[in-house]
VOGU-3710 file (C-alpha; in Angstrom, 3 decimals, decimal comma):
1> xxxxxxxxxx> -7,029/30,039/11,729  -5,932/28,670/8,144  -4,798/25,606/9,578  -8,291/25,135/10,949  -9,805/25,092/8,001  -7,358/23,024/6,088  -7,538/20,696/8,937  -11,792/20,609/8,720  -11,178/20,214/4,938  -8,999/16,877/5,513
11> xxxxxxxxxx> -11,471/15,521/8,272  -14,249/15,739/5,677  -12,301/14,308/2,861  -11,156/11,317/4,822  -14,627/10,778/6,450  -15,703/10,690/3,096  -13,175/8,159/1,487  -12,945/4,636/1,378  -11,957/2,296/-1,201  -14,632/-0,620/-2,546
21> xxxxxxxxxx> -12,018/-2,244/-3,958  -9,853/-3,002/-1,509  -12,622/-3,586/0,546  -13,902/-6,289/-1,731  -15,314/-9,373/-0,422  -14,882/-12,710/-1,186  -15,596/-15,237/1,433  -19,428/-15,427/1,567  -19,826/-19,390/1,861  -18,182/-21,412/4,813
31> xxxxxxxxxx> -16,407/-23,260/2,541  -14,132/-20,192/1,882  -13,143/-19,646/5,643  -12,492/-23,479/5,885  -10,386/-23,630/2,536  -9,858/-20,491/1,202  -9,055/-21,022/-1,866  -12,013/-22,702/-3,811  -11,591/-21,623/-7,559  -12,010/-24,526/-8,700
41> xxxxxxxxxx> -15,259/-25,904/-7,132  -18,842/-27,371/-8,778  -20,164/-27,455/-5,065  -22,935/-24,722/-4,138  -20,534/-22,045/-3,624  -19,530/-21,804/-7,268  -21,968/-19,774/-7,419  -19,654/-16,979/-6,750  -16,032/-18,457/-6,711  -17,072/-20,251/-10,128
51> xxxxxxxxxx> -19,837/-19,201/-11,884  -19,795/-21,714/-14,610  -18,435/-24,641/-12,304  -22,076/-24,679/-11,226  -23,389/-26,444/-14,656  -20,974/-29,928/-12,905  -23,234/-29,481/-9,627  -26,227/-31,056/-8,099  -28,972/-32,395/-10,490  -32,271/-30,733/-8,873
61> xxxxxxxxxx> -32,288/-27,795/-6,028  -29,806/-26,772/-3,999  -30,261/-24,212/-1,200  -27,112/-22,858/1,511  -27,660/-20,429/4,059  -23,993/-18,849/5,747  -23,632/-17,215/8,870  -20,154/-15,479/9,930  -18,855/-13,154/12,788  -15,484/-11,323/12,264
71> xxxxxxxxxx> -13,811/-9,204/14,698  -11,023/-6,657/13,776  -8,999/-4,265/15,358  -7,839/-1,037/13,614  -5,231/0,652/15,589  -3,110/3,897/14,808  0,000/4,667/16,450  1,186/7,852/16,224  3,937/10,029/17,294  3,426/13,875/16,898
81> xxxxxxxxxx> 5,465/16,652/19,296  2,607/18,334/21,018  1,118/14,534/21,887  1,313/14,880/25,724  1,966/10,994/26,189  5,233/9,382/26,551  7,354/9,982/23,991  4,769/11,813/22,386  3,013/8,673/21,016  -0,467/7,704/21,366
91> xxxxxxxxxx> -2,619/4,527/20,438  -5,542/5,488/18,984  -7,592/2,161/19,334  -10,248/1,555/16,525  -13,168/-1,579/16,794  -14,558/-2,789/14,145  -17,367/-5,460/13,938  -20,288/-6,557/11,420  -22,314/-8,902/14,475  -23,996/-11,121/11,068
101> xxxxxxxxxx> -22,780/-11,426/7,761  -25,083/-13,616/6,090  -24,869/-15,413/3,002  -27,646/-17,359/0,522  -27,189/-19,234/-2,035  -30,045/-20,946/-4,351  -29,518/-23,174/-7,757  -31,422/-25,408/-9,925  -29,583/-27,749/-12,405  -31,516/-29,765/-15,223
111> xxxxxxxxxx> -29,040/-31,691/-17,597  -26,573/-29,030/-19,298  -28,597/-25,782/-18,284  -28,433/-24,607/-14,523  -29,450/-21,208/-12,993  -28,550/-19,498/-9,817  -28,549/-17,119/-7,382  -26,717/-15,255/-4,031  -27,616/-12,553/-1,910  -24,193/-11,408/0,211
121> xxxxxxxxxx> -22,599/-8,021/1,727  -19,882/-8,144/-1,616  -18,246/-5,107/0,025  -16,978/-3,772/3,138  -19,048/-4,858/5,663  -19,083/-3,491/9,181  -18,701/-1,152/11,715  -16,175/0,971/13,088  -15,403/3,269/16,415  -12,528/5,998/17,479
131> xxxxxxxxxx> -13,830/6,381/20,911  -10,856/8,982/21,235  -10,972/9,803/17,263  -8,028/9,459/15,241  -5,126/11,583/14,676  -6,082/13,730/11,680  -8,719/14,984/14,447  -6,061/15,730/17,340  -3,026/16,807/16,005  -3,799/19,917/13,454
141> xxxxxxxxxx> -6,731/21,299/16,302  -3,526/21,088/18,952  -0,895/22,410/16,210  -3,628/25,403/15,571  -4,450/26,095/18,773  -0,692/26,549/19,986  0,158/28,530/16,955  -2,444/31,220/18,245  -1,368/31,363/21,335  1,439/29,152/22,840
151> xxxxxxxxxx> 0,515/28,961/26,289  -2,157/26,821/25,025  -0,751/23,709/25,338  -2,231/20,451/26,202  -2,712/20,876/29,385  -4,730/23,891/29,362  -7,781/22,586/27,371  -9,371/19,407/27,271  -9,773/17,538/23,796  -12,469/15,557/22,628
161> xxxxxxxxxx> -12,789/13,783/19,264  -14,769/10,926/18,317  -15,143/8,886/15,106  -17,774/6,191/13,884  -18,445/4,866/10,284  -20,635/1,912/8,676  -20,000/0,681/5,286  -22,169/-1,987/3,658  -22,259/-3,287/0,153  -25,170/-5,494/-0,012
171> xxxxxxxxxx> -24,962/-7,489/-3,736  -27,936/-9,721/-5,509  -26,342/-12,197/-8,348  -27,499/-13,878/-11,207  -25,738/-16,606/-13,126  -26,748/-18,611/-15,853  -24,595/-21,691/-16,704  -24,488/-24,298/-19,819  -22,353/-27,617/-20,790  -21,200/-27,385/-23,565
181> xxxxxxxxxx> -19,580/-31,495/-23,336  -18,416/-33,273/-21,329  -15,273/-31,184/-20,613  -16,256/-27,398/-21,220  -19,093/-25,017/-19,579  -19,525/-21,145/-19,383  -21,092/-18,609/-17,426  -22,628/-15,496/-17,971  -24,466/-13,184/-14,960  -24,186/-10,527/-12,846
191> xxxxxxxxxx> -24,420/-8,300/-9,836  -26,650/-5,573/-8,517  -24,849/-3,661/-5,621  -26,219/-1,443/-2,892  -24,569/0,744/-1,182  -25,126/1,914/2,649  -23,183/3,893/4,919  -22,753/6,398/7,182  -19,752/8,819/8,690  -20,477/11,147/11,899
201> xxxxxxxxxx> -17,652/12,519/13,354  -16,715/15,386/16,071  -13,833/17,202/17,767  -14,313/19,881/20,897  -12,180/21,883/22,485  -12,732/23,054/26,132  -10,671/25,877/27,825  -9,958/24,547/31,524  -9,907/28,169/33,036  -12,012/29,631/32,503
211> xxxxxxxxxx> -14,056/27,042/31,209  -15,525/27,911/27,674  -15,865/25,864/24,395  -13,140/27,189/21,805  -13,686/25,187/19,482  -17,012/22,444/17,747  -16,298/20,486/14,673  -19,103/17,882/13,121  -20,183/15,823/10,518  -23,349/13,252/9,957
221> xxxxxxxxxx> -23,447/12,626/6,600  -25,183/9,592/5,087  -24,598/7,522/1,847  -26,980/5,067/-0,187  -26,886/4,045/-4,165  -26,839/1,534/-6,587  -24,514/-0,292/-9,358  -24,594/-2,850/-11,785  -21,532/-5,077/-12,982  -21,701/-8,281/-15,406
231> xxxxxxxxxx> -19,266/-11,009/-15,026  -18,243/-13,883/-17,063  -17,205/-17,901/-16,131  -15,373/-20,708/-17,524  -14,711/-24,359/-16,296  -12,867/-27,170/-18,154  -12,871/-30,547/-16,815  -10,755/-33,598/-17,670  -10,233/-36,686/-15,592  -9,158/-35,418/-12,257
241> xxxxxxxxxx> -8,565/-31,868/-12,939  -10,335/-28,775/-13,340  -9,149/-24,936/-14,630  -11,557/-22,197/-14,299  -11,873/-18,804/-14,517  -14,369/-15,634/-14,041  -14,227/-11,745/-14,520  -16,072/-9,380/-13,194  -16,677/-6,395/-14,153  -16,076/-2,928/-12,397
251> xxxxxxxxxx> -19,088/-2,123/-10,258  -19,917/1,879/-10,498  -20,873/3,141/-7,409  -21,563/7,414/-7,876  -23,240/7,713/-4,142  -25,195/10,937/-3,360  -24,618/12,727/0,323  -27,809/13,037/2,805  -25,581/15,405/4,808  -27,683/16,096/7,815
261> xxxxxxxxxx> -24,770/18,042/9,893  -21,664/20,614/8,486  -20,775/22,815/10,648  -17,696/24,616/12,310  -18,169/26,838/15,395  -14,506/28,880/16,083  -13,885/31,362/19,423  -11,671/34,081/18,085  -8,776/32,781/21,021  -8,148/36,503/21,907
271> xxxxxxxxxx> -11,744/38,125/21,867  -13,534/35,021/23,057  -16,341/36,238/20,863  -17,776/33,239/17,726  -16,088/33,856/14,357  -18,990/35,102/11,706  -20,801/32,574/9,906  -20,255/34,487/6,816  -16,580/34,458/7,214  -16,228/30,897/8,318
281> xxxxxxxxxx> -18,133/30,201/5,123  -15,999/32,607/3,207  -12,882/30,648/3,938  -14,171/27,468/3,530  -17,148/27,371/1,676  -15,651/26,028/-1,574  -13,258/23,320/0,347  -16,928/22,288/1,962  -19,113/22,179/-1,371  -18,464/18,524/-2,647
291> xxxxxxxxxx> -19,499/17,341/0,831  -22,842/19,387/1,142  -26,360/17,370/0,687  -26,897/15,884/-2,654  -22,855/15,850/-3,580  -21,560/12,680/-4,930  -18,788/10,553/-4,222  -17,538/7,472/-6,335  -17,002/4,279/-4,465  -16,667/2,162/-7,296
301> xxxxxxxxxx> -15,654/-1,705/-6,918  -12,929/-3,019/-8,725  -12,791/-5,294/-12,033  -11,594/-8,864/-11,026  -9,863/-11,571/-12,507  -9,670/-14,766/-11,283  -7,832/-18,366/-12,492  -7,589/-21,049/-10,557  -6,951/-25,015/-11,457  -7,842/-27,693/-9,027
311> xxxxxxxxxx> -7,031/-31,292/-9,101  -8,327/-34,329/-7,055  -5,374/-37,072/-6,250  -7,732/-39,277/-5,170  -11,443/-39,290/-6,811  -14,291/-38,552/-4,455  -11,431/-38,488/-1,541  -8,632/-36,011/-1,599  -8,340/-32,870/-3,754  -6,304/-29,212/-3,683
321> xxxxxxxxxx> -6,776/-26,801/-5,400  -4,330/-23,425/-6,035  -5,882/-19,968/-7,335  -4,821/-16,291/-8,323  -7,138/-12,704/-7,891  -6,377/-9,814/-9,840  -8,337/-6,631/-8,504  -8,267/-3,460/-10,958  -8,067/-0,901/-8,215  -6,309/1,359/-10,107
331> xxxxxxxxxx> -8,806/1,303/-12,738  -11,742/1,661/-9,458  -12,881/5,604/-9,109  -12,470/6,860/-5,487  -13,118/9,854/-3,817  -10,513/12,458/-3,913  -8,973/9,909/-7,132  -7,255/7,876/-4,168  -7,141/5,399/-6,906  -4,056/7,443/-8,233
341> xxxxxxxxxx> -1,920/7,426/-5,358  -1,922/3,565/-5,440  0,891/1,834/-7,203  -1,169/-0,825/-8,777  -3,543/-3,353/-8,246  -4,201/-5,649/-5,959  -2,476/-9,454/-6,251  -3,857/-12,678/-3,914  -2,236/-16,187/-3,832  -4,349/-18,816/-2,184
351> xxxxxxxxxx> -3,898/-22,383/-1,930  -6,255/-25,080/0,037  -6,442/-28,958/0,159  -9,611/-30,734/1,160  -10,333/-34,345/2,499  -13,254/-36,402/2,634  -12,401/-39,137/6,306  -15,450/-41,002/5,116  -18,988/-40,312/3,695  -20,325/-38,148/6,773
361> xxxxxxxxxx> -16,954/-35,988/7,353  -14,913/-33,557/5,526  -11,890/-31,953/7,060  -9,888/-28,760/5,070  -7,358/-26,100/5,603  -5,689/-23,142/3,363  -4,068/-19,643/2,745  -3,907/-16,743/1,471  -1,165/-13,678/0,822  -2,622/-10,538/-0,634
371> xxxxxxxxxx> -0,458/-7,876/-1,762  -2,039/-4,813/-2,046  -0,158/-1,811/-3,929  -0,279/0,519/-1,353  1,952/4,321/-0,816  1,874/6,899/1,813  -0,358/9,092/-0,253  -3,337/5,994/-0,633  -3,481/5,556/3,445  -5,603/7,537/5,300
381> xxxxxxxxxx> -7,033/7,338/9,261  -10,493/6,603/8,084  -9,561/3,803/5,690  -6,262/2,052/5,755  -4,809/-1,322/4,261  -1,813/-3,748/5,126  -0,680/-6,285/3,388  -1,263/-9,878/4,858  -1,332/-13,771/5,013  -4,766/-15,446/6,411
391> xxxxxxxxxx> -4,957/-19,000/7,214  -8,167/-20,835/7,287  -9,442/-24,323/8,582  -12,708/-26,277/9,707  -14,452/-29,170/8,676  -18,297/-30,282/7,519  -20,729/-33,000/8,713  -22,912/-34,902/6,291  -26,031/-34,793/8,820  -28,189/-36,728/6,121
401> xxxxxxxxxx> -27,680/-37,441/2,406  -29,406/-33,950/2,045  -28,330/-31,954/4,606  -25,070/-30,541/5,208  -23,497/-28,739/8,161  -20,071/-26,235/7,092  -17,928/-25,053/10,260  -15,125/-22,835/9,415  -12,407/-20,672/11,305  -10,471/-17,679/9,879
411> xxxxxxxxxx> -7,330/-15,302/11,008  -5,245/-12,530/9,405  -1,987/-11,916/9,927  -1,428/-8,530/9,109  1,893/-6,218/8,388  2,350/-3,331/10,317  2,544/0,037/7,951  4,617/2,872/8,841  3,778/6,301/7,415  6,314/9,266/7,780
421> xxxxxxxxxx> 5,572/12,630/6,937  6,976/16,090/7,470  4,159/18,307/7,466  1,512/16,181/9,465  -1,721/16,804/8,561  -0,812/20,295/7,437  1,041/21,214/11,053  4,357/22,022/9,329  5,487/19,472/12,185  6,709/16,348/11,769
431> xxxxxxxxxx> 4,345/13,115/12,573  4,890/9,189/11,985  2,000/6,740/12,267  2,488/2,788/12,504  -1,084/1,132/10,981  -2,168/-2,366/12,140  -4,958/-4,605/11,630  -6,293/-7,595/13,159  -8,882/-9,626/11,379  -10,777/-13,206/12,558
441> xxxxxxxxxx> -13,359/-14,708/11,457  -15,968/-17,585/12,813  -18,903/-19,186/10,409  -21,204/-21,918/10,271  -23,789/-22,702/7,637  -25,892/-25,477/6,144  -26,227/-26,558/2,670  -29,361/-28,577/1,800  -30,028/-30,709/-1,492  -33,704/-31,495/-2,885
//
């Protein structure tokens, strides 16, 4: 029965963990999925890529509303011996989707002073389903089960396990911006996160003859608070080309638990009679106590640095622009101090050229690698990360001399990662699971100049 209880210990804990920062956000504006890498901008999107590239903008009011719709797929692949599949491997098959991401942007410029504002989801972002649960559900409860008693394998019980989570990070910013000349401006602002989520989880386990619940594992626990980071811009200009830079700070997120369910109901596998409350408690009670109502759990976003240097080849035509990102993850507080199993921070390399046909259209493409400084001991069912490449391309229409329309189109191309361990999920078995992601992306929006 210990191995029960370890494995309800590392069901909460991973229900419970997920990492801000390498769930930051950065493509809020079209402009992003069509270019990727826009550093270097004064258009309305500075607002966030470059804070004080917004004092080179618009003379007046500028408003842009963004709509986008990514898809992603979250699969686990994993091999464990008492998996009755083929091989013993099993696809578990995660879905995750955020329907509308929206995105506003609002600034006012007058000669070398300009304020604005964005409303976005800065962090995470979505939805996600286990309609079959994951393997830190399956494998210990099977492991435990056969331990007991081994003529109960597989096929005499039926499993069920089910996982959903929702993550949000909804942020407000506020920059101000000033000229200094005509070559030199600066930035100052910042960011008011909130945090929403939720993570409700199950596993049951059903004798076949005769037909009687063993086993009834849940959690519904849900998470809301705030945090405040500043940030910092600059933007030099001379004749065609342009080097900016921001940093932002780290974003403390200390989020209390609404836990509405926490509970563990065990058959004693030879009596058939409920294990005591008081003893489940007993064994567990202290591995259960940071997870109970009112516990909380850091998901803080990470400091960021980023440089980028743009330069237009031909003026008013044809420009590119090539940028860096620097996220402090290891620096970012996560639950369980995930942040400590990572082997660094995150690097991203983007690059993106844009091109102006004529006065109405506007055609761009660009990339992006990020490198993420991942280890065994970081990745976890409930919130894994692979390394990847996206590519990004779409166009925008110049309906009026006000009104602009932004079309972009965005994929990831992620690398499988392949975890090995020798005690899987405390089974004293053997287990390998092969982690991959699919990410795209699809966003229009419309920019509008008073």
């Amino acid at each position: 029965m210990k191995r029960l209880f370890l494995f309800l210990q590392i069901v909460i804990v991973a229900l419970t963990t997920s990492a801000g920062g390498l769930m930051t956000n950065t493509n809020y504006h079209i402009a992003f999925d069509r270019m990727m890498a826009r550093g270097a901008t004064s258009d309305i999107d500075a607002i966030y890529s470059n804070p004080a590239g917004i004092a080179w903008t618009h003379e007046g009011f500028q408003l842009s509303f963004n709509w986008q719709y990514p898809r992603q797929d979250r699969d686990i692949t994993a091999t464990f011996p008492l998996f009755p599949d083929e091989n013993h491997t099993h696809k578990f098959h995660g879905d995750a989707t955020a329907p509308f991401v929206p995105g506003l942007f609002a600034s006012y410029r007058k000669g070398d002073w300009s304020l604005s504002a964005m409303i976005g989801i800065v962090g995470s972002g979505g939805y996600v389903k286990y309609d079959e649960g994951i393997p830190m559900f399956s494998a210990p409860v099977m492991a435990m089960l056969y331990s007991v008693n081994n003529t109960l394998t597989p096929t005499t019980y039926d499993l069920k396990s089910q996982m959903k989570g929702k993550q949000y990070i909804f942020g407000g910013q506020l920059n101000f911006a000033y000229r200094f000349n005509e070559h030199l401006s600066a930035a100052i602002g910042g960011r008011l996160s909130y945090y929403s989520g939720y993570y409700r989880g199950g596993v049951n386990v059903t004798l076949k003859q005769p037909q009687v619940e063993l086993l009834s594992m849940a959690l519904d626990t849900d998470q809301k608070g705030w945090g405040f980071a500043p940030l910092l811009g600059l933007n030099y200009r001379v004749g065609g080309l342009t080097l900016a830079a921001k940093y932002e700070f780290r974003t403390k997120l200390n989020i209390p638990n609404d836990t509405k369910t926490l509970t563990a109901t065990v058959l004693n596998p030879t009596t058939m009679q409920p294990m005591p409350a008081a003893t489940v408690m007993a064994l567990v009670g202290d591995k259960l106590a940071p997870y109970q109502d009112g516990v909380k759990t850091r998901y803080d976003m990470p400091a960021l640095l980023s440089v980028a240097a743009g330069y237009e080849f031909i003026p008013d035509k044809l420009r590119a622009t090539v940028e860096y990102h620097f996220f402090d993850d290891k620096n970012a507080h996560m639950s369980g101090d995930r942040e400590k199993a990572l082997k660094r921070g995150t690097h991203e390399v983007l690059a993106g050229i844009e091109w102006d046909i004529n006065k109405r259209f506007t055609v761009s493409a660009g990339g992006q690698r990020t490198d993420y400084g991942l280890s065994d001991e970081y990745q976890a069912n409930t919130s894994f990360a692979c390394d990847s490449y996206s590519v990004g391309l779409g166009g925008a229409v110049n309906i009026t001399g006000h009104l602009r329309l932004n079309l972009g189109y965005f994929w990831t191309m992620y690398s499988d990662y392949t975890k090995h361990v020798d005690d899987y999920y405390g089974t004293k078995l053997a287990g390998t699971e092969v982690m991959h992601r699919t990410n795209r992306v699809l966003g229009i929006g419309v920019d509008y100049k008073f």
